[in-house]
C-alpha positions as CSV (number, residue, x, y, z in Angstrom):
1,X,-14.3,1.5,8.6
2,X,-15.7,-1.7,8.8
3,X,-18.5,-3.4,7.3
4,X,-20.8,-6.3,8.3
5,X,-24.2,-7.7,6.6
6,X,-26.5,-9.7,9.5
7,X,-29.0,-11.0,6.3
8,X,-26.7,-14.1,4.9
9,X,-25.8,-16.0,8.2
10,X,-28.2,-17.0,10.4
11,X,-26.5,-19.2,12.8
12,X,-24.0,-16.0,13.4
13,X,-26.8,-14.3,14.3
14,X,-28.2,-17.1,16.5
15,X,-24.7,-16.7,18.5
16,X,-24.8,-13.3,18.7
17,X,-28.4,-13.5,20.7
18,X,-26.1,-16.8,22.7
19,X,-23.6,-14.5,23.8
20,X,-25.9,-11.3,24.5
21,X,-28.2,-13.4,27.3
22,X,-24.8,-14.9,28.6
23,X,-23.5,-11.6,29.2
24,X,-26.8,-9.6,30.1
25,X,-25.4,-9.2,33.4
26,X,-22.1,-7.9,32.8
27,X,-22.2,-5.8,30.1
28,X,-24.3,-2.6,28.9
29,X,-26.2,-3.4,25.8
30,X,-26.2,-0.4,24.2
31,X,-22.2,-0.5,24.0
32,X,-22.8,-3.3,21.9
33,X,-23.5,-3.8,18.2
34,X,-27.1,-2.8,17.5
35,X,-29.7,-5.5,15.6
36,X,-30.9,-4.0,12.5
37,X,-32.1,-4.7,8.8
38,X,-29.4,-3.7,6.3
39,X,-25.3,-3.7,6.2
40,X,-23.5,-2.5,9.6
41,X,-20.7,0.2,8.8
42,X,-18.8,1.2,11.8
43,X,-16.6,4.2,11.3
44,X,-13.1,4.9,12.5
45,X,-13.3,7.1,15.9
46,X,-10.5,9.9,15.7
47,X,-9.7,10.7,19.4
48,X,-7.1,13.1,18.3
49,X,-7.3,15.4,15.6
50,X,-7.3,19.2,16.2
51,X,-11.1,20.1,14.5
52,X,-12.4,23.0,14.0
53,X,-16.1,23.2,15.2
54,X,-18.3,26.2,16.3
55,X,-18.5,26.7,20.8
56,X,-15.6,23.8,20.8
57,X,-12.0,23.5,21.4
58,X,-9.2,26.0,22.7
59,X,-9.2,30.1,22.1
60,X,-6.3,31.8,21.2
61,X,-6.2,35.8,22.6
62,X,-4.7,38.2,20.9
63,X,-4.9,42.2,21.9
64,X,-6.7,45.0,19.3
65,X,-3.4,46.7,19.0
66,X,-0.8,43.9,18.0
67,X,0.3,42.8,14.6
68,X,-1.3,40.1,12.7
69,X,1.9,38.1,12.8
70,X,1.5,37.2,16.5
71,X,-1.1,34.7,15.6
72,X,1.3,33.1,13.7
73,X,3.8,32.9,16.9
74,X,5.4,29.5,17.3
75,X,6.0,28.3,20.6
76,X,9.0,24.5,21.3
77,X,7.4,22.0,22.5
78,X,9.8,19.5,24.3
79,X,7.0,16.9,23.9
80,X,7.5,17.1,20.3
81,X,11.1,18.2,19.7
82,X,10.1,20.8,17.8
83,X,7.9,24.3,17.2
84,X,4.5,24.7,16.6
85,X,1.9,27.2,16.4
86,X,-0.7,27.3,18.8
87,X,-3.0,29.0,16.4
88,X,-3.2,24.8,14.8
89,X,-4.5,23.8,17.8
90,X,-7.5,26.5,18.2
91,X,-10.9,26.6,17.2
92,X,-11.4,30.7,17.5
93,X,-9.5,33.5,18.5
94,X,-10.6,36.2,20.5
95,X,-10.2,40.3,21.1
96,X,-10.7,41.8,24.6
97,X,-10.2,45.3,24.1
98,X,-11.3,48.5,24.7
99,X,-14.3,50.7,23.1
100,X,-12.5,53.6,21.4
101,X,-9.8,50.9,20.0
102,X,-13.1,49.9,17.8
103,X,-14.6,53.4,17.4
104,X,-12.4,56.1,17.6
105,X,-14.5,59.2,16.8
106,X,-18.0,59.4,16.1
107,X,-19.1,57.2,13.0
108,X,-16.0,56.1,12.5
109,X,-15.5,52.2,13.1
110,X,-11.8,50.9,12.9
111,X,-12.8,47.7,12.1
112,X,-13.6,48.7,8.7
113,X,-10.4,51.0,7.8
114,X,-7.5,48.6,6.4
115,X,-5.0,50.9,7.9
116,X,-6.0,50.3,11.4
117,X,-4.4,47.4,13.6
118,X,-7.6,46.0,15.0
119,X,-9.1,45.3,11.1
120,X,-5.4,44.3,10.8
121,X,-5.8,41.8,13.6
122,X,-9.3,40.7,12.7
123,X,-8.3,40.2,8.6
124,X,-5.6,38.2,10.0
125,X,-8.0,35.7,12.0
126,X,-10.1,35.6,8.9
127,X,-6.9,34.9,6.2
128,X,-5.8,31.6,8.8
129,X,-9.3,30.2,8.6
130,X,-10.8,30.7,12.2
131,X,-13.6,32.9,13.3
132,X,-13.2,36.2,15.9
133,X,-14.7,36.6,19.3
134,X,-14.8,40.0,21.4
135,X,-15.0,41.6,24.3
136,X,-15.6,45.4,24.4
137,X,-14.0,47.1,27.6
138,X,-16.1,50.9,28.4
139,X,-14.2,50.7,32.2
140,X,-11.5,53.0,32.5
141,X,-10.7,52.9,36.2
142,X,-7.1,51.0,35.7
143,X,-6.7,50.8,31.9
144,X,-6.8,54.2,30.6
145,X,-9.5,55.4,28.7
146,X,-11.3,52.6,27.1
147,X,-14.3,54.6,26.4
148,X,-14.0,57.1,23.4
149,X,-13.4,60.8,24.5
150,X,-16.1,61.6,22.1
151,X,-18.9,60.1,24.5
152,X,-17.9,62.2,27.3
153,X,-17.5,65.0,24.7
154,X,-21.0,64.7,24.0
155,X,-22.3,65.0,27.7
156,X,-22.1,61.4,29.0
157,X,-22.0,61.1,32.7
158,X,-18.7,59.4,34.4
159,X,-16.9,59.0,37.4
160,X,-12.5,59.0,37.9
161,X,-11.3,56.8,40.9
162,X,-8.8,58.3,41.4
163,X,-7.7,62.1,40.7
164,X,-3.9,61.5,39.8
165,X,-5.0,60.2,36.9
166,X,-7.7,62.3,35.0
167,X,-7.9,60.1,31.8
168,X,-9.4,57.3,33.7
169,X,-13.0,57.7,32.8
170,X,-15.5,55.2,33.4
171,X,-18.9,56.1,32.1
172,X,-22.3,55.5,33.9
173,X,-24.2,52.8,32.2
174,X,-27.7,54.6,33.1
175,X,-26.6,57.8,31.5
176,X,-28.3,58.3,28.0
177,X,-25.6,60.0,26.3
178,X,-23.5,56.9,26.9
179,X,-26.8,54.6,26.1
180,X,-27.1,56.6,22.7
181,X,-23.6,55.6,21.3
182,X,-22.8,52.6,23.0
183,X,-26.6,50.9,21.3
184,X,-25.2,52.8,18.1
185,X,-22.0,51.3,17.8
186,X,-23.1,47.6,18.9
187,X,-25.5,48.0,15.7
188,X,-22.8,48.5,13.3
189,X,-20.2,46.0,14.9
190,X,-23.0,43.7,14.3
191,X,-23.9,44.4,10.8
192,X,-20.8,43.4,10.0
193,X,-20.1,40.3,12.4
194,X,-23.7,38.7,13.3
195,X,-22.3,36.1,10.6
196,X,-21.5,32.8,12.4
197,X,-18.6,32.2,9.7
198,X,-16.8,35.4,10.8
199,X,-17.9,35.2,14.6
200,X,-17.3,32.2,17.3
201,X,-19.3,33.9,20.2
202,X,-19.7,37.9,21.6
203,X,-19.1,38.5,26.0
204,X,-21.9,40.4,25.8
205,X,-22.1,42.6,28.8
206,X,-18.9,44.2,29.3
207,X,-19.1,46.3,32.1
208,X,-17.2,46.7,35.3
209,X,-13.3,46.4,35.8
210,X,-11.9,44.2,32.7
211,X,-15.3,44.2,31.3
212,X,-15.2,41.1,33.8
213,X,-19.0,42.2,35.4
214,X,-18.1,42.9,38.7
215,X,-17.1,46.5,40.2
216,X,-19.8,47.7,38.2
217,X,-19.9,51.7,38.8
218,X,-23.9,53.0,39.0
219,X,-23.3,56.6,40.7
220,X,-20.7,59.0,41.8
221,X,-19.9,58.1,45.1
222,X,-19.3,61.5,46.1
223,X,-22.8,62.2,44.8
224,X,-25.1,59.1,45.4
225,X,-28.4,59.0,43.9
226,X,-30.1,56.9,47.3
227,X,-31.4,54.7,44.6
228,X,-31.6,51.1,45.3
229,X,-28.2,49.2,43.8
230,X,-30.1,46.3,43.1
231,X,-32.8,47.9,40.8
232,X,-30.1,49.7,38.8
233,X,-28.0,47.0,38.9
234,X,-31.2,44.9,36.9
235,X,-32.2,48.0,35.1
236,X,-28.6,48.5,33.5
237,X,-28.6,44.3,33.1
238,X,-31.5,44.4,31.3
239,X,-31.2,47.3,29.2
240,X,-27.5,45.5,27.6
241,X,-28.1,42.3,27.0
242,X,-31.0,43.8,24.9
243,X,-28.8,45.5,23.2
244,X,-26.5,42.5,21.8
245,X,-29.6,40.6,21.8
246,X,-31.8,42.6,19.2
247,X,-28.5,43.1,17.1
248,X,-26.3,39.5,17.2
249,X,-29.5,37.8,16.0
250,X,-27.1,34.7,15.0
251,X,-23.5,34.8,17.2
252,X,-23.8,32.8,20.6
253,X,-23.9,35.6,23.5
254,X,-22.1,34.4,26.6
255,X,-21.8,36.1,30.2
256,X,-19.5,36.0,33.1
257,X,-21.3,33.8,36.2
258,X,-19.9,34.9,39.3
259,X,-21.6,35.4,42.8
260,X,-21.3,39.0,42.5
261,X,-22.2,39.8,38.9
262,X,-23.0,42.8,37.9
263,X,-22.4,44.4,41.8
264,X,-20.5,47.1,42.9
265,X,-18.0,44.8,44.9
266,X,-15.3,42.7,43.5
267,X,-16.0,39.8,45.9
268,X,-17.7,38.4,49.1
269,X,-20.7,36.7,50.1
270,X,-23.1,35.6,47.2
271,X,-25.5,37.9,46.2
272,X,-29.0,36.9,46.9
273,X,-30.5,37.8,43.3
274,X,-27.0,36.9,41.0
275,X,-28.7,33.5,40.3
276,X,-32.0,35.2,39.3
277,X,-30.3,38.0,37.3
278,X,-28.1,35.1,34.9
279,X,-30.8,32.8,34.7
280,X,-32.9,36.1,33.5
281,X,-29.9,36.0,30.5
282,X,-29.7,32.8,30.1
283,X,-33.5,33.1,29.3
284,X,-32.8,35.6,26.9
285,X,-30.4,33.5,25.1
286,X,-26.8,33.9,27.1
287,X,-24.5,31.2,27.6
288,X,-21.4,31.1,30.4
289,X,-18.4,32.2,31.1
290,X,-16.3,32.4,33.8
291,X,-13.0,34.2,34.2
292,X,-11.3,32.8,37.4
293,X,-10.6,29.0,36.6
294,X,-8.0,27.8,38.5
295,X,-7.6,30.6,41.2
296,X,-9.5,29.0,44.0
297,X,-10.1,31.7,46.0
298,X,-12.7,33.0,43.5
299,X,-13.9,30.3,41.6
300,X,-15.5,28.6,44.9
301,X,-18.3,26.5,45.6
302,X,-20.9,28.9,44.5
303,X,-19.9,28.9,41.0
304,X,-19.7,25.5,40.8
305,X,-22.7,24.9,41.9
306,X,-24.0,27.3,39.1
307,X,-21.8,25.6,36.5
308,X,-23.5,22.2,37.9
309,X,-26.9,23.4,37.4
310,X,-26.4,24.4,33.7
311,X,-24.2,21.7,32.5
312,X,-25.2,20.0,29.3
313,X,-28.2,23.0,28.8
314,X,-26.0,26.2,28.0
315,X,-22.3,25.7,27.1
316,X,-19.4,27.3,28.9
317,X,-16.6,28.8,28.5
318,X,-13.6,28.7,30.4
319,X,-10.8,31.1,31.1
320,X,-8.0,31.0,33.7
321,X,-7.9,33.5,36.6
322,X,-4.2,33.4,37.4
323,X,-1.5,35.0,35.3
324,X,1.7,33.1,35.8
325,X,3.5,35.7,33.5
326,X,4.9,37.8,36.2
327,X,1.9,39.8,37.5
328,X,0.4,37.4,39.7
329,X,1.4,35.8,43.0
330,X,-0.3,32.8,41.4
331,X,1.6,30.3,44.4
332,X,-0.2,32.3,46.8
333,X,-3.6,30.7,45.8
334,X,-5.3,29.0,48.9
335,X,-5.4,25.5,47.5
336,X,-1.8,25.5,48.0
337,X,-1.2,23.3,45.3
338,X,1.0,26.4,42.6
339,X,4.6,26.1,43.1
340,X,6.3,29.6,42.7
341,X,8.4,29.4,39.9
342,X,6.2,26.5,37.8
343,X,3.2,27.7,35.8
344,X,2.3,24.0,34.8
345,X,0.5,23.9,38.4
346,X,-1.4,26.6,37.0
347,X,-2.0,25.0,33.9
348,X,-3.1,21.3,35.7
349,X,-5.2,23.1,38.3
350,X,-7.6,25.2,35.4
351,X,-7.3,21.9,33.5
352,X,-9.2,19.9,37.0
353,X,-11.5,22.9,37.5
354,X,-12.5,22.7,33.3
355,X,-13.4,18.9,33.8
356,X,-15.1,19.4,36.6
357,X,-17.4,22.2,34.9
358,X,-17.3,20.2,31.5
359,X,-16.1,23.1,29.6
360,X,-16.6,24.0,26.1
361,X,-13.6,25.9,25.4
362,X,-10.3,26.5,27.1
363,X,-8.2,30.0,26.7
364,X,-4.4,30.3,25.5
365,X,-4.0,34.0,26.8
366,X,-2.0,36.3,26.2
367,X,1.3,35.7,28.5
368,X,0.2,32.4,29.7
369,X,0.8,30.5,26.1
370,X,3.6,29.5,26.2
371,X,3.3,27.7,29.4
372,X,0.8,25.6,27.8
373,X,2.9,24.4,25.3
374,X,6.5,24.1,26.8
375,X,5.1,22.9,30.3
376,X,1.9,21.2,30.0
377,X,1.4,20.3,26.1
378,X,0.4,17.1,27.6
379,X,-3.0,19.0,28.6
380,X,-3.3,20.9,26.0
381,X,-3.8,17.4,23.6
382,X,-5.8,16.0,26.9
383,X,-8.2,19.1,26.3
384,X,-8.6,18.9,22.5
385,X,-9.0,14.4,22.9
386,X,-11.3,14.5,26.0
387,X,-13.0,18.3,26.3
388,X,-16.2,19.6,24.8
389,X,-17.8,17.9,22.1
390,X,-16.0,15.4,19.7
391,X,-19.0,13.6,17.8
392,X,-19.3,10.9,15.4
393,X,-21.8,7.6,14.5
394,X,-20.3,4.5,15.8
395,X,-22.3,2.2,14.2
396,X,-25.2,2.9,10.8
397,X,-26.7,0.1,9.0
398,X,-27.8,1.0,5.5
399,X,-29.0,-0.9,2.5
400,X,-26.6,-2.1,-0.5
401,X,-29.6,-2.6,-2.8
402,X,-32.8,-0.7,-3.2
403,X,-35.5,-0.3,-6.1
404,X,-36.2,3.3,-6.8
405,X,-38.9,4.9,-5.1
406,X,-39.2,2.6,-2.7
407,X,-38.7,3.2,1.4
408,X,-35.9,1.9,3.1
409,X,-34.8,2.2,6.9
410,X,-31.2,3.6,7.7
411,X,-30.3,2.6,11.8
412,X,-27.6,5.0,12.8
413,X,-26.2,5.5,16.2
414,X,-24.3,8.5,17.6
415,X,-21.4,9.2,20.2
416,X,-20.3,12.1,22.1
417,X,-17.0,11.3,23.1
418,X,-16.2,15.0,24.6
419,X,-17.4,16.0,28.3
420,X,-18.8,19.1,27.1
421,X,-22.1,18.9,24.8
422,X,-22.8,20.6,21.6
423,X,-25.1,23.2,22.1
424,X,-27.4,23.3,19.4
425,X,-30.5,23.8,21.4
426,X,-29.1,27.8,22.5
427,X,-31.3,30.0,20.4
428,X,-28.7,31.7,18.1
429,X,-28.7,28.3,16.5
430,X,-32.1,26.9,17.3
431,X,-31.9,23.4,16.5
432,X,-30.3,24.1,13.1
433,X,-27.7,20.9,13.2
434,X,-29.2,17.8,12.2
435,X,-27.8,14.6,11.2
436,X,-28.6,14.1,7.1
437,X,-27.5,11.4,5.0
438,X,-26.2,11.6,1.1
439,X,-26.6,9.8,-2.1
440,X,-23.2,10.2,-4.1
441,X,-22.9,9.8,-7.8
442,X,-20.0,8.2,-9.2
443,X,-18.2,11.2,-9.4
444,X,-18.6,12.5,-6.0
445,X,-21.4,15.0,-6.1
446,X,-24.6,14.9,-4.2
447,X,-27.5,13.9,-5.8
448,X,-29.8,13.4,-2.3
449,X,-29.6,14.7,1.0
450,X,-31.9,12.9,3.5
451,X,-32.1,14.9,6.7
452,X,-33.0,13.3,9.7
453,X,-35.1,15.9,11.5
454,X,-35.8,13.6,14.7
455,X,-32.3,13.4,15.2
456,X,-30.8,16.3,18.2
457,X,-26.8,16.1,18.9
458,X,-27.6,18.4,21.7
459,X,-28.8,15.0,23.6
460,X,-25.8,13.4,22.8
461,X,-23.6,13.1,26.0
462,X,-20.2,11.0,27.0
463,X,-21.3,7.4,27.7
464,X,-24.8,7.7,26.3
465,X,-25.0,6.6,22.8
466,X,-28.1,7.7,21.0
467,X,-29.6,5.2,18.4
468,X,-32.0,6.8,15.5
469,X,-34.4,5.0,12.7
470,X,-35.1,6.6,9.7
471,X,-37.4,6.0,7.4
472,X,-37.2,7.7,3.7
473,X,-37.7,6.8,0.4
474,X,-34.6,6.7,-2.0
475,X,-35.9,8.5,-5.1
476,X,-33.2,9.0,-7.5
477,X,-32.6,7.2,-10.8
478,X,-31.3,4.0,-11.2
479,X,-27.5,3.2,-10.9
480,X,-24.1,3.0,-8.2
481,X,-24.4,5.5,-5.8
482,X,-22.5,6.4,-2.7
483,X,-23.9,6.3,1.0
484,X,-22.4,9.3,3.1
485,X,-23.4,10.7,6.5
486,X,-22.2,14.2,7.9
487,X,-24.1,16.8,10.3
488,X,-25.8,19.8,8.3
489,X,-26.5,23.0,8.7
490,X,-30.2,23.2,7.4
491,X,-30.5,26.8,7.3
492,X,-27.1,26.8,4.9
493,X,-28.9,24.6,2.2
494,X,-28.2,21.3,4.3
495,X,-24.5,21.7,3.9
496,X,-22.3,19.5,6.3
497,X,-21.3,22.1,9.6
498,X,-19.9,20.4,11.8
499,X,-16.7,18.2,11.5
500,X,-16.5,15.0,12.7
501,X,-14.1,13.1,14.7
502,X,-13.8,10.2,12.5
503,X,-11.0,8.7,10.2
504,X,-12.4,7.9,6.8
505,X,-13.2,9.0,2.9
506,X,-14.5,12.2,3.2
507,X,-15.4,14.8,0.7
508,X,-14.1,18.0,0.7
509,X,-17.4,19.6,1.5
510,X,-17.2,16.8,4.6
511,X,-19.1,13.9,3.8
512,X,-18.3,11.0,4.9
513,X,-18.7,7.9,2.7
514,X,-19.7,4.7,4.4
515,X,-20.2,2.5,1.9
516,X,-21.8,1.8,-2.2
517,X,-25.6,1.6,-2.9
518,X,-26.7,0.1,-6.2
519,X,-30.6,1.6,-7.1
520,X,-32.6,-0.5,-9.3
């Protein structure tokens, strides 16, 4: 970190201004050091550092029925010469599973029995220091029956595909009976995970084949209603996103964007209202996803256009579409750029497509890890350097000597060195992450926290660094304090919540110092 006071040398300063109107023309000013009162600090960026911050980094998956152990599975990398665990290198984890695999029977939530493998795989998330995201599969048409028998029990309404196999039940989302349980058991998952330091993010829609929303099943086929698909297609919408909205008051809600969402069909031609119907959830607070990165044939120009439109206002979140694994002819994709027999053109294609769409968060599934790591580590540090948000103050200028209760000016100046953004303007977080400033005592603790309200890190974007003055009076007792700077949550008592990417002395609550301050 280095330090430099502009009050004691005035012909420095009078080159400085020299060499600013010589090159005027040829370089951007505000990449430059800014002119301010007070002592310049300019922290140490970190470009590489795995950090752990909320809507940021990769997602490991893990299944509702493994052992805790697999998120502890180690994969060579040939980079490194040696094994690592691609749990280090995540910011979440996240469970895609089915219904009853949460709630058995009636009343009875697996979650919270320590005998049960998903409270097994969840405790094991918690004890490694990450927080859990889901998504809750009802669709039983190829998976079995991911709906518990205890719904249809009751009376719910379903269709099966296909009559070889009976068990295949997927339930009709207009139906009451299903309406009834499903709204009951969303209420209790949440009052146990609307907690933003147990939960990364909720898919919060979950219908259709692989809870993916498409293939969305309205009506027996062999019994049509003659309603209109499109106004139970918005009905049904409506009804669920209300459902995680009332209840995951705090958790970021994301859905899938994909021409077809929430339709019948698989795949085709755009659907005339998908635009209105995820900008109607976006309004209520969603943020996106998309489960077809790299597999051209789906992720076309219509979602990218979509991604385009929302960049920078509504995070999202990536995940591949191809499993290279062995259940995918992944080298048949149309771009024509996936070798058979090498994954790692898998891997670089979703890695072009997440850039392109300025991603969030990028997925280590479940079969495709390894490839990540033995085949294209090299993107997976490319991701964590370059993707989403990596922020930190490049430059702060702060007094060395003030009288107490006096008002001082701190100039600070912010960099988002990520192509994502951070998304504190979605409303499960509301604005909550500000940029605050501490006074130390000699012995590390805070005595004052100065929070810079005008400050928003959801402006900050790659290339565009944001300059701020503050203006605050430093009323603490005479003596040697500490400056420090950090990013708080203000509704968690203005406690630093976000880490960031800097090299430097910081606290253990995550303060970083800058530099000594002696009150008089």
């Amino acid at each position: 970190m280095k330090k430099m006071n502009y009050k004691i040398n005035g012909l420095k300063a009078l080159t400085m201004a020299f060499c600013l109107l010589v090159f005027a023309c040829k370089k951007n000013t505000n990449d430059g050091d800014m002119q301010a009162q007070g002592t310049l600090v300019k922290p140490n960026y970190n470009r590489s550092t795995v950090f752990r911050n909320p809507l940021n980094g990769w997602v490991m998956y893990g299944s509702g029925t493994a052992s805790p152990t697999y998120w502890d599975t180690e994969y060579y990398v040939p980079d490194l010469g040696k094994k690592v665990k691609a749990i280090d290198y995540a910011s979440a984890c996240y469970i895609r599973t089915k219904w009853a695999n949460f709630n058995p029977s009636n009343g009875v939530y697996a979650w919270r029995d320590p005998n049960s493998a998903i409270y097994k795989m969840i405790k094991g998330v918690q004890d490694r220091g990450l927080p859990i995201a889901f998504r809750i599969v009802v669709d039983g048409r190829d998976q079995g029956l991911n709906t518990p028998q205890f719904v249809f029990d009751a009376g719910a309404k379903y269709i099966t595909e296909d009559p070889r196999f009976p068990d295949r039940r997927t339930p009709l989302p207009q139906d009451p009976i299903f309406r009834q349980y499903y709204a009951k058991f969303i209420e209790e998952l949440a009052k146990d995970f609307n907690d933003p330091n147990k939960t990364s993010f909720i898919d919060a829609y979950g219908l259709g084949k692989w809870g993916e929303a498409h293939n969305v099943i309205y009506q027996d086929p062999a019994a049509p209603t003659g309603q209109s698909t499109e106004v139970m297609k918005e009905e049904v919408m409506d009804w669920i996103s209300d459902v995680y909205v009332q209840n995951f008051t705090k958790i970021p809600l994301v859905i899938n964007y994909h021409r077809v969402v929430g339709d019948p069909v698989s795949w085709g031609a755009a659907n005339p209202n998908s635009d209105r119907l995820l900008t109607m959830l976006i309004n209520k607070g969603y943020s996106l996803r998309q489960d077809a990165f790299g597999m051209t044939d789906y992720y076309q120009s219509w979602e990218k256009a979509f991604a385009k439109t929302w960049n920078f206002k509504r995070p999202i979140l990536m995940e591949g579409g191809w499993i290279t694994s062995g259940t995918h002819r992944y080298w048949t994709d149309p771009s024509g750029k996936y070798r058979e027999g090498h994954p790692e053109d898998v891997r670089k294609g979703e890695f072009d497509a997440s850039l392109e769409a300025a991603v969030n968060m990028m997925d280590f599934r479940v079969g495709d890890t390894e490839s990540w790591f033995t085949k294209a580590f090299t993107l997976v540090q490319r991701f964590t350097s370059e993707g989403g948000y990596r922020l930190y103050p490049d430059q702060v200028y702060l007094p060395e000597k003030v009288n107490s209760g006096t008002e001082t000016v701190i100039t600070h100046r912010w960099r988002n060195m990520g192509w994502g953004y951070f998304p504190n303007n979605i409303p499960q977080w509301n604005f909550k992450y500000k940029v605050a400033f501490a006074l130390l005592d000699a012995n590390g603790a805070v005595k004052k926290v100065i929070v810079d309200k005008a400050s928003e890190p959801s402006n900050w974007l790659k290339n565009s660094p944001t300059k701020y003055e503050l203006k605050t009076n430093v009323d603490v007792p005479s003596g040697a304090y500490t400056w420090a700077v950090a990013i708080v949550d203000t509704t968690n008592d203005n406690k630093p919540g976000i880490r960031l990417s800097v090299n430097g002395d910081i606290t253990t609550e995550g303060w970083l110092k800058l530099m000594n301050l002696q009150v008089q």
